[in-house]
C-alpha positions as CSV (number, residue, x, y, z in Angstrom):
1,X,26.7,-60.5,-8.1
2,X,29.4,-58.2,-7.5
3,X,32.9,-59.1,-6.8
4,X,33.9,-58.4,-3.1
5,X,37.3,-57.6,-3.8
6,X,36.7,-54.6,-6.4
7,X,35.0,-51.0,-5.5
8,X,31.4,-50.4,-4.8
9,X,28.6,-50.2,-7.6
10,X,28.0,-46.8,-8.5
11,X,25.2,-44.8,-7.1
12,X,22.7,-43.3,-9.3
13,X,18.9,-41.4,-8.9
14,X,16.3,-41.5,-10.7
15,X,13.7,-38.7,-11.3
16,X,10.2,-39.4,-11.2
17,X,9.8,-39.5,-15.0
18,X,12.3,-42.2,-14.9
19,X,10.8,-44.2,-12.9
20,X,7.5,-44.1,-14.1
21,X,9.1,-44.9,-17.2
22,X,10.3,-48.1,-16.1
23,X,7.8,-49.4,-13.5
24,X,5.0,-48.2,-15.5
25,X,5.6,-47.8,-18.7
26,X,7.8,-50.7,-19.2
27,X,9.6,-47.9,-21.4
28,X,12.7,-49.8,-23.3
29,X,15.0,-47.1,-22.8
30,X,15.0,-48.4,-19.1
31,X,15.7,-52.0,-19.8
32,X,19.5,-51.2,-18.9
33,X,19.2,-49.2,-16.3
34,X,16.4,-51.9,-14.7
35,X,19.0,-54.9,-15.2
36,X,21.8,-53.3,-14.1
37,X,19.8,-51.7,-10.8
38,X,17.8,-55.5,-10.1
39,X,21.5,-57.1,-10.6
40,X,22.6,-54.7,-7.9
41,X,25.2,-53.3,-10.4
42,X,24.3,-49.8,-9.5
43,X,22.7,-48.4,-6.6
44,X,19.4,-46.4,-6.9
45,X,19.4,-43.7,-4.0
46,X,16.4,-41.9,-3.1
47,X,14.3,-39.8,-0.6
48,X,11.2,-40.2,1.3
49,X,10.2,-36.5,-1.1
50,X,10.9,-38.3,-4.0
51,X,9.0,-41.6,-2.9
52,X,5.9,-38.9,-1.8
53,X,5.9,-37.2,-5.0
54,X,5.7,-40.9,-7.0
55,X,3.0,-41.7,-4.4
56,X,0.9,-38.2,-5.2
57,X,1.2,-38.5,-9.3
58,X,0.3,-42.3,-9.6
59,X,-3.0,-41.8,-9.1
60,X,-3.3,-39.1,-11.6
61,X,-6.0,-39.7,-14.4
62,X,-3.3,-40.0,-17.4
63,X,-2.5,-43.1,-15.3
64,X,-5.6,-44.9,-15.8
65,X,-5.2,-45.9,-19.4
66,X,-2.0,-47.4,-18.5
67,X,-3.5,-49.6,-15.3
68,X,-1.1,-48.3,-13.4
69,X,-0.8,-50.8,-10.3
70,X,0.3,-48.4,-7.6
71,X,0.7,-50.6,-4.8
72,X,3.4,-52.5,-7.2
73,X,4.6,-49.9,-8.1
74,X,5.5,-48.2,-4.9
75,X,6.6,-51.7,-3.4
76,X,9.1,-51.9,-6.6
77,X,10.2,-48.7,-5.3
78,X,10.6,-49.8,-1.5
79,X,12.2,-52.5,-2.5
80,X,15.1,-51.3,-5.3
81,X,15.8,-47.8,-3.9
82,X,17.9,-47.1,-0.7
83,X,16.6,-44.8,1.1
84,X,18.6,-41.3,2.5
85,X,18.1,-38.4,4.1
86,X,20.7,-36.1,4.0
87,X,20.8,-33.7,5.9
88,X,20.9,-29.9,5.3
89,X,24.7,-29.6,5.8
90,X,24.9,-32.6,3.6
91,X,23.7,-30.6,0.7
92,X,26.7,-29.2,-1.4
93,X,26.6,-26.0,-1.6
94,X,28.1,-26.2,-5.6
95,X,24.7,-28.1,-6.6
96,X,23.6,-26.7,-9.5
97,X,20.3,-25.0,-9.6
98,X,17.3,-26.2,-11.3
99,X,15.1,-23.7,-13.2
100,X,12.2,-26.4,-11.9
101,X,11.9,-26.3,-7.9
102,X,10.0,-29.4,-8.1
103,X,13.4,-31.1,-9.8
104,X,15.5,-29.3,-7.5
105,X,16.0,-32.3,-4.9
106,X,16.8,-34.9,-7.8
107,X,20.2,-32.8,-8.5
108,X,20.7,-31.7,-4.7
109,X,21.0,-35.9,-3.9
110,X,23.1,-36.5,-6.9
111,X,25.6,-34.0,-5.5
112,X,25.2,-34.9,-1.8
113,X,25.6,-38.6,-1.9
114,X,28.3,-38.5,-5.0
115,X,25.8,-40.2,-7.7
116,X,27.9,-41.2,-10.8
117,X,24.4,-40.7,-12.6
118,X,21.1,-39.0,-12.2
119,X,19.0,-40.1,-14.9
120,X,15.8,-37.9,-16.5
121,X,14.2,-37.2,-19.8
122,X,13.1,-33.3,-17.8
123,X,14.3,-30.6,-19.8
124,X,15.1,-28.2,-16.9
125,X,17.6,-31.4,-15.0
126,X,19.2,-32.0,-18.9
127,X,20.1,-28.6,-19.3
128,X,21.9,-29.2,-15.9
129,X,24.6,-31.8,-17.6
130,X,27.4,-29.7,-17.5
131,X,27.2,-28.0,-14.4
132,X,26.5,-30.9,-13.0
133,X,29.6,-32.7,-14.4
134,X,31.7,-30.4,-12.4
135,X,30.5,-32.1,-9.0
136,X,31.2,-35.4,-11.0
137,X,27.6,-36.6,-11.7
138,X,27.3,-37.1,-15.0
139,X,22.9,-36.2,-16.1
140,X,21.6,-38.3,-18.8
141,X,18.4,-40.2,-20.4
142,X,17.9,-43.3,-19.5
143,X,18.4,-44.7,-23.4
144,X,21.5,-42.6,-23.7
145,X,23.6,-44.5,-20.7
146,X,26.4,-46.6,-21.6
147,X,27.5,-48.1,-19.0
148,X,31.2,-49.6,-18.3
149,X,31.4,-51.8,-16.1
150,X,35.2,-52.0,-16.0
151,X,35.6,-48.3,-15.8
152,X,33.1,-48.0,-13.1
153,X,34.0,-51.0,-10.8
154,X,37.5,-50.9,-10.9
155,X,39.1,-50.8,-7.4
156,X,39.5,-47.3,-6.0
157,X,43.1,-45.8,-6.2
158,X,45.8,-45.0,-3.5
């Protein structure tokens, strides 16, 4: 449990890919990023489009060999991600674009709610780390996060 007296956990999102990684795949490149979200260390931000598009490719025949549970799967998500909806004049002008429209909201929330991390393995949101650094959220895979916990829960500053 987090200490009351230091800042607020980090906020991150998760692309789709992620996710399934995790709730699906039980990928071990996500074993991290699971504790630390189910610990309450860091929190997972999302949007009803991103919750949709989860909803649409779970039932998706590469899914079958997997057994894919969907209802568990989109309850885990109901019940680890906060949901937001920013709104249109919440969306920072400075997000980088995505080559992939489809990925485009993934980057837009990371800007618009101040995400410390967005984490993908997509191509098109990992060539995004460096523009996106500038509007402080840092892009990485899943199995490439280190995470500090005294760096990133130390009390905000004057």
């Amino acid at each position: 449990m987090q200490n009351p007296s230091r800042g607020a956990p980090p906020k991150v999102v998760l692309d789709t890919n992620t996710v399934l990684d995790w709730l699906v795949f039980d990928d071990h490149g996500c074993v991290e990023l699971s504790r630390r979200i189910l610990e309450g260390q860091v929190v997972w931000h999302a949007t009803q489009a991103m919750r949709e598009e989860l909803a649409h490719v779970l039932p998706r025949p590469a899914f079958v060999r997997w057994q894919a549970d969907i209802d568990r799967v989109l309850a885990s998500f109901d019940r680890h991600a906060l949901l937001v909806s920013p709104s249109g004049d919440e969306m920072p002008a400075l997000a980088p674009t995505c080559k992939d429209r489809d990925d485009q909201k993934f980057i837009d929330l990371a800007c618009a709610i101040g995400a410390r991390w967005l984490f993908t393995r997509d191509r098109a949101l990992l060539d995004l780390a460096r523009p996106a650094r500038q509007t402080g959220v840092e892009v990485v895979k899943p199995g490439d996060w280190a995470f500090d916990s005294s760096e990133e829960f130390a009390a905000p500053g004057p």
